[in-house]
Structure formats: structure tokens, C-alpha cells
Backbone bond lengths (Angstrom), bond angles and torsions (degrees), N, CA, C in turn:
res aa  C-N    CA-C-N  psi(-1)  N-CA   C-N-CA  omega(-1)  CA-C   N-CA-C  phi
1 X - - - 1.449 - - 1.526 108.36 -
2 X 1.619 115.50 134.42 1.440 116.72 176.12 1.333 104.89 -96.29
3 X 1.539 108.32 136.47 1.167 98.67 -178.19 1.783 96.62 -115.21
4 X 1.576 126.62 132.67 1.131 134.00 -159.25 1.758 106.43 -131.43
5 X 1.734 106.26 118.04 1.577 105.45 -173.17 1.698 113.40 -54.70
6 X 1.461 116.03 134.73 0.852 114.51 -177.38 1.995 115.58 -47.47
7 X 1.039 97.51 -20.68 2.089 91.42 -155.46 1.495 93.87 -94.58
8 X 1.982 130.49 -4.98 0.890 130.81 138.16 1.850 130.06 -51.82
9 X 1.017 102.36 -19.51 1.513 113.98 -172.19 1.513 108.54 -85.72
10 X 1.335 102.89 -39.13 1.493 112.13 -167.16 1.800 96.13 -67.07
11 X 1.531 94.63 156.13 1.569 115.88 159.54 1.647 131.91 -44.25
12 X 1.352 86.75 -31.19 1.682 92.12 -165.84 1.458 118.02 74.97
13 X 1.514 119.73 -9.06 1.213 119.90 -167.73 1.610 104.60 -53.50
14 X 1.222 119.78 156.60 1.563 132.49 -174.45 1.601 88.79 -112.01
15 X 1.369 124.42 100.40 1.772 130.17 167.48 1.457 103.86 -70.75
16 X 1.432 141.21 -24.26 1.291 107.80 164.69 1.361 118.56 -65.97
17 X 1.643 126.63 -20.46 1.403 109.85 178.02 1.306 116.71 -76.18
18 X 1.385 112.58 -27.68 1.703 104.33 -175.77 1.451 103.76 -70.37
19 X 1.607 123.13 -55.61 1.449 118.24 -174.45 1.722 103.19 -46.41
20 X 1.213 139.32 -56.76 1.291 133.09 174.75 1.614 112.33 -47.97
21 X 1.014 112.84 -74.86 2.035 95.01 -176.83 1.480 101.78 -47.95
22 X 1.212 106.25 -40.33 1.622 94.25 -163.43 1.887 114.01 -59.65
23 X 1.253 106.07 -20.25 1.471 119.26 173.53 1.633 122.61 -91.53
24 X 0.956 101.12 -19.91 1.465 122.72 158.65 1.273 129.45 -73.33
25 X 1.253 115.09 -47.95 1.426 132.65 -174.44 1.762 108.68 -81.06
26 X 1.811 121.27 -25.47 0.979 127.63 171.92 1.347 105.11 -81.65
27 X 1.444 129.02 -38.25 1.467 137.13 -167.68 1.679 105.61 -62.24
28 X 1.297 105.89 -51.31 1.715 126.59 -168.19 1.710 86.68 -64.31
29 X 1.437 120.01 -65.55 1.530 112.09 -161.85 1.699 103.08 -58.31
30 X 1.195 144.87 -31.70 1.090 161.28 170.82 1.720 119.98 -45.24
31 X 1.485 113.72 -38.86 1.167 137.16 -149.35 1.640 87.00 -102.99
32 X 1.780 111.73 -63.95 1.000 91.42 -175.93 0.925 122.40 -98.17
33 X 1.684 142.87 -4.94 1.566 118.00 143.21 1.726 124.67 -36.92
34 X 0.878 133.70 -41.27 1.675 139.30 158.42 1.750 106.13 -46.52
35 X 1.313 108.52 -26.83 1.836 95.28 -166.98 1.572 96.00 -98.99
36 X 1.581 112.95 -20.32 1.293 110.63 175.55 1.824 119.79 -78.61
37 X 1.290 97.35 -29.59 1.350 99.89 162.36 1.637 118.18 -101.35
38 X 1.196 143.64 -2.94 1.629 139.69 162.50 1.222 112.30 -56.47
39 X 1.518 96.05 -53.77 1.655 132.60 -131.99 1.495 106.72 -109.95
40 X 1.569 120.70 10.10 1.229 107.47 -165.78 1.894 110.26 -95.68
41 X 1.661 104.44 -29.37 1.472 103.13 162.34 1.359 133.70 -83.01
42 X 1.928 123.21 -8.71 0.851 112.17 -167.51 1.833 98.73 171.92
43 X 1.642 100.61 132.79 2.006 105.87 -176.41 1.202 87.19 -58.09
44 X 1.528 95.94 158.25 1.446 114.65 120.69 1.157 137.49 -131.41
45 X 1.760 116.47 164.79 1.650 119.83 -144.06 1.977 87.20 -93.74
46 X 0.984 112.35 117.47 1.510 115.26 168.47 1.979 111.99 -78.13
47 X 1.372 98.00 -50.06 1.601 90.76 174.60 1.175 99.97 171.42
48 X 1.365 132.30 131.71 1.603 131.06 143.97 1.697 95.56 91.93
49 X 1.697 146.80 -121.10 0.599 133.13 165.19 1.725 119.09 -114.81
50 X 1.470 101.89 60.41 1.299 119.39 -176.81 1.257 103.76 -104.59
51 X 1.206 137.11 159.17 1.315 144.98 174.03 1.819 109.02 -172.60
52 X 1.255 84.03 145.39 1.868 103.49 170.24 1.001 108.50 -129.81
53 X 1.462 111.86 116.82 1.687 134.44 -140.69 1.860 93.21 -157.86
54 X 1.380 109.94 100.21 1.335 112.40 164.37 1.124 124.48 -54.46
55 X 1.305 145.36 135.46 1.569 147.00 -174.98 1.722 124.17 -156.18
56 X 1.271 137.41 160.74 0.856 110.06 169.97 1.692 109.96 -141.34
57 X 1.555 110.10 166.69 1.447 86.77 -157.24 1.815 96.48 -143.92
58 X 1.492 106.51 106.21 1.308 102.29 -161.94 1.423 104.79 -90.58
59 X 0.910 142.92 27.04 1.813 161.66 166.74 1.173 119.25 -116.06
60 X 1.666 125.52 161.36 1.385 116.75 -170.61 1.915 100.62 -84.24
61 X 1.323 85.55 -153.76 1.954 92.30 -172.31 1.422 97.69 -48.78
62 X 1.593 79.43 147.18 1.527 107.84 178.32 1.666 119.77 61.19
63 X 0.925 96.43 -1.64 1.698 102.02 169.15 1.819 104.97 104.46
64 X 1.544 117.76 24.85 1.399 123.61 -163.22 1.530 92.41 -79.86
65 X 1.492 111.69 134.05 1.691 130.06 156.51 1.509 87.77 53.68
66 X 1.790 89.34 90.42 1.854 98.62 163.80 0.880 111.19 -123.51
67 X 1.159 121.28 5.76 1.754 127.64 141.56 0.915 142.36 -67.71
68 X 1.114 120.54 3.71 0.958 156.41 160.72 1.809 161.02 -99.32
69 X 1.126 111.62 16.09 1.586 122.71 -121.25 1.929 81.11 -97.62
70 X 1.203 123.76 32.13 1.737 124.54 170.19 1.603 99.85 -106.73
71 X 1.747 103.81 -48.57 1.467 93.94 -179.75 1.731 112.64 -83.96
72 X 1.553 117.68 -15.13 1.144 102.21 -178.71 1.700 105.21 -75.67
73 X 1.095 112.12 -44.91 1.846 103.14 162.84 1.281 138.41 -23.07
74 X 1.879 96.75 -53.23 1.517 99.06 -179.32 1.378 111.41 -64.06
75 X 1.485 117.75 -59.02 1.221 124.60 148.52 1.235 145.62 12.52
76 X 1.294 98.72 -70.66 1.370 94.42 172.88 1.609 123.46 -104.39
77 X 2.049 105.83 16.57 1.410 108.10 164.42 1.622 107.59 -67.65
78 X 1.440 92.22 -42.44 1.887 102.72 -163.66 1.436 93.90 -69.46
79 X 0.952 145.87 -25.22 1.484 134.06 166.93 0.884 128.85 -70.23
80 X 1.697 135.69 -35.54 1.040 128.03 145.37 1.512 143.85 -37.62
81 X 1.712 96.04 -58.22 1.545 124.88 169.21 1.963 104.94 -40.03
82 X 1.664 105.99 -50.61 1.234 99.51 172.75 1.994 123.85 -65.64
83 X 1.062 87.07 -36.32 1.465 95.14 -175.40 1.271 98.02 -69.63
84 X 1.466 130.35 -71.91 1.898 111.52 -176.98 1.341 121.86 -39.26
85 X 1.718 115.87 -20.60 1.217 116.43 -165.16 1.686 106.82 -74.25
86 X 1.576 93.66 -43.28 1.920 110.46 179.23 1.485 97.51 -61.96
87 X 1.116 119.72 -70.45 0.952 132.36 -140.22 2.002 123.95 -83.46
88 X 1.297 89.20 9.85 1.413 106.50 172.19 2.012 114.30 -102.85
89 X 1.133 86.42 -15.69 1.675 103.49 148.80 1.003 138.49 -71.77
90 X 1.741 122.44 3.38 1.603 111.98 -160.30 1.403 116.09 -98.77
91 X 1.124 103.88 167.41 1.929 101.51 -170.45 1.381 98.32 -67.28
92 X 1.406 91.38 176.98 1.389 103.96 -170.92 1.838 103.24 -85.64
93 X 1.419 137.86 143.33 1.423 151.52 165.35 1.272 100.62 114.46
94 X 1.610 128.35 -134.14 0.953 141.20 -154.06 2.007 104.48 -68.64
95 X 1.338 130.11 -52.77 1.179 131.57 146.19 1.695 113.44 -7.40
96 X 1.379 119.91 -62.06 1.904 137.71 -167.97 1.190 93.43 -85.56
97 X 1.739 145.46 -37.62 1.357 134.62 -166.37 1.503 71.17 -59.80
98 X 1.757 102.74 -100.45 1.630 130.15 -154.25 1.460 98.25 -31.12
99 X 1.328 164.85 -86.01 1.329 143.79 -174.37 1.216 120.93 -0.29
100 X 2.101 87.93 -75.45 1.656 115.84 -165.43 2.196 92.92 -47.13
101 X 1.137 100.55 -55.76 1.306 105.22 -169.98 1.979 111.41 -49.74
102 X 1.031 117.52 -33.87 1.325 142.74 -162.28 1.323 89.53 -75.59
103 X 1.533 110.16 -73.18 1.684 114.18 -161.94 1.406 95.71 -48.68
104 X 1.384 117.04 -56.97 1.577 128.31 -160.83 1.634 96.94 -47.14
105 X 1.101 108.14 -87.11 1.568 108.98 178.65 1.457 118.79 -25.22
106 X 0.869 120.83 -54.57 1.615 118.84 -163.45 1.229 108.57 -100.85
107 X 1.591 124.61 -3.39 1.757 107.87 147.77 1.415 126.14 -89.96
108 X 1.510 100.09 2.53 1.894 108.27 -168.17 1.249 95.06 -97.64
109 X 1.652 123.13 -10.33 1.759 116.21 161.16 0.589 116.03 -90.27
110 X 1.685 130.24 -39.98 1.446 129.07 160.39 1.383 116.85 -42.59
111 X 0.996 148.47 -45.06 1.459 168.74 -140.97 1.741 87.50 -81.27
112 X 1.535 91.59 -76.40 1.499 109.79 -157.16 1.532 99.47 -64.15
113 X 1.447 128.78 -39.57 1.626 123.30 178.48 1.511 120.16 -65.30
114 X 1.478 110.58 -18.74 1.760 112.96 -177.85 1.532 100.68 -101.66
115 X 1.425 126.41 -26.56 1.406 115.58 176.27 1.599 107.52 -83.29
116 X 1.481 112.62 -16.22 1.443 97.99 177.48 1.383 123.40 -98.07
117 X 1.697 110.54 150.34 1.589 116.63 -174.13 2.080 116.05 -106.43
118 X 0.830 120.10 110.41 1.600 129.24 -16.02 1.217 142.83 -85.55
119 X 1.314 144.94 150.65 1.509 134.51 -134.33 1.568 108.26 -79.88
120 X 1.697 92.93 106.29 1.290 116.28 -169.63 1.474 97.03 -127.80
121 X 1.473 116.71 153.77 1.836 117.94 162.42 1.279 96.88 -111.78
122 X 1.508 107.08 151.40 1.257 121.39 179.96 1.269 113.22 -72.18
123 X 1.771 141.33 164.89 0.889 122.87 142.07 1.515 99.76 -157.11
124 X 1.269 111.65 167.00 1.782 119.51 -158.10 1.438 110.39 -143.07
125 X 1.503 125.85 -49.50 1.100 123.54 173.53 1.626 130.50 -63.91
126 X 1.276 122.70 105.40 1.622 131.76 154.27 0.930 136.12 -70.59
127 X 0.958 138.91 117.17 1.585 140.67 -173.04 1.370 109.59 -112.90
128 X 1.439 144.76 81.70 1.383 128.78 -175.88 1.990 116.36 58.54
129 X 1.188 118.07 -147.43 1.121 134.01 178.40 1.821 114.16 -58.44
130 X 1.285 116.67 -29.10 1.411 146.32 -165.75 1.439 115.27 -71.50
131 X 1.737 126.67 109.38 1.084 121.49 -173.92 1.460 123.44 -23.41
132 X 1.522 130.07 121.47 1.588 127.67 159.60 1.608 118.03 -43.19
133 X 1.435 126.09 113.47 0.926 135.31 171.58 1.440 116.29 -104.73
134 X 1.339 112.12 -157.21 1.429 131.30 -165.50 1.557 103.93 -162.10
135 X 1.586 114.66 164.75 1.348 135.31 165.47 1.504 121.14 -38.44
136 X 1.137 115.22 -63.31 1.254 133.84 162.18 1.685 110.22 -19.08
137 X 1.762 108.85 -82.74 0.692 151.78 -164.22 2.062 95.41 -48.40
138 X 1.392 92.68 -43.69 1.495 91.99 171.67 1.064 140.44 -90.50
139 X 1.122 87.86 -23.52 2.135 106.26 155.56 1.448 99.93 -54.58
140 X 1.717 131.53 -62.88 0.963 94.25 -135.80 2.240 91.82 -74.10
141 X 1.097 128.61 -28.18 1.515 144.78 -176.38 1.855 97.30 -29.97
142 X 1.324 101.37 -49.30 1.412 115.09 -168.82 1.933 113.01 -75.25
143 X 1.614 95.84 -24.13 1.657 103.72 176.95 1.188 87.13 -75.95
144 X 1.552 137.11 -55.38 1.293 117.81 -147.42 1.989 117.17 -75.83
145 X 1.219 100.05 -31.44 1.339 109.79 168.33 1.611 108.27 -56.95
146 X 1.335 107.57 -51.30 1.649 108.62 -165.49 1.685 95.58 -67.14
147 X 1.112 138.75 -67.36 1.580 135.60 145.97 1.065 131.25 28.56
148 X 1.554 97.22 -65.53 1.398 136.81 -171.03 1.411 107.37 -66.14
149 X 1.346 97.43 -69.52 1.400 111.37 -166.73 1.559 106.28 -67.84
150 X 1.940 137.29 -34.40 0.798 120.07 151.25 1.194 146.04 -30.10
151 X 1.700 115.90 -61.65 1.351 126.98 158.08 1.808 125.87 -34.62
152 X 1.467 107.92 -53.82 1.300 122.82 165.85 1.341 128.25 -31.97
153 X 1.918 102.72 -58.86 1.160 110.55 -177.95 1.934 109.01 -86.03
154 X 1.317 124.95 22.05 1.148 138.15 172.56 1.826 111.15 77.47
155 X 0.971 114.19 35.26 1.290 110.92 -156.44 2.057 84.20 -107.44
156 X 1.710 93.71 133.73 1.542 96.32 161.86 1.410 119.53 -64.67
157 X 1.498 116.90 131.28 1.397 124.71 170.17 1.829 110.26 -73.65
158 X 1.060 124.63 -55.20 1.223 133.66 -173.10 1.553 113.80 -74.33
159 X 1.461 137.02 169.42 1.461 144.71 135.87 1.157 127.74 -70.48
160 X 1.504 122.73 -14.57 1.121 128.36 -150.13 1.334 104.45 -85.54
């Protein structure tokens, strides 16, 4: 009989990252089904140089390779796939926000670019002169800062 330590058995999975994308990734699909139906005859001016302005954006950030939107798809499955793979490892605090935030974001575009015909991501938010984004889109801005600043302050990202 092998006898095998239990905390070897376990996943290792980090549950604050899944509960975070997973709240993210419902929030983002949420946001922009509402902008696809608010927003489909006409913005509106929220305040100052804010605007909610339906759009759609069949290229990655900033509108990169929209000629594209078969390889930017594949693309950005295998990027994800890698990132949940890392990133379901991460320590526990600031490491598990920025992931959780990461995964969330970048499967709720993925999500929204393979369920949509033709594979476009939504996006609604305007800010002045400044590409129209989405939720998503700010999750992932906010993983990378939080990331950032982990690494900075010397803190391990991973368990491994």
C-alpha cells in the first residue's frame, strides 16, 4: 500500500483566482449584453468626456490585426489556455487578485469573440480621444499593474 501526503494530492488550485475570473468573466458578459442591447441605436453621454458608445472590435487591443480576426482568435485561445494554466498557481494576496483579474478578463474576450458572429468583442466604454473599451479590458489593465507591483515589491507570483 502507497501511502501518499494528503497536500500532495491536492490541486494546488489558488480559489481566490477562480472565484475572481469567475466574477469577472460573468460581470463583463453582463455589461456587454446590456451595451449590445442599450447601445445599439444610439451613445450615451455619461459626463465630461465619458461616453457609452457601442462598437465592435474584431482585433486585439487597440484595434491590432483586424484583418484578421481567425488568427487573432486562435491566438488569443492559446494565451489564455497558457495563462489559466500559470496562473491558477498563484500565491495567495496580491499574486491571486492580479491572476484572478487576468483569467477573468481574457476569457470574457475570448468568450465574447468565439460566441460572436462575426468574431468580434464588444466594447462600449469611451473615454475622450482613447480607444473604446470594455470591463474585461480593464480587468485585464488592473492585473497587469497589480502584477507589477507584486513583482516590484519582491513578492513570489507563483506556488511553485
Amino acid at each position: 500500500m502507497c501511502v501518499v501526503p494528503r497536500k500532495r494530492l491536492a490541486l494546488g488550485v489558488n480559489t481566490t483566482v477562480v472565484v475572481v475570473a469567475l466574477v469577472v468573466t460573468a460581470l463583463d458578459a453582463v455589461t456587454k449584453a446590456w451595451a449590445r442591447n442599450a447601445l445599439a441605436a444610439h451613445s450615451v453621454h455619461v459626463g465630461g468626456a465619458v461616453w457609452l458608445r457601442l462598437q465592435y472590435n474584431s482585433g486585439i487591443s487597440f484595434s491590432i490585426n483586424q484583418s484578421g480576426p481567425l488568427v487573432t482568435t486562435i491566438l488569443t485561445v492559446v494565451i489564455a489556455v497558457v495563462v489559466v494554466v500559470v496562473g491558477l498557481q498563484a500565491q495567495p494576496g496580491l499574486p491571486a487578485a492580479g491572476f484572478g483579474l487576468l483569467i477573468g478578463g481574457g476569457l470574457a474576450n475570448v468568450i465574447d469573440r468565439v460566441t460572436a458572429h462575426p468574431h468580434q468583442v464588444t466594447d462600449f466604454v469611451a473615454i475622450s480621444s482613447f480607444p473604446v473599451f470594455n470591463l474585461a479590458d480593464v480587468s485585464i489593465t488592473a492585473a497587469f499593474i497589480i502584477l507589477m507591483v507584486a513583482a516590484l515589491r519582491g513578492e513570489r507570483l507563483l506556488s511553485r
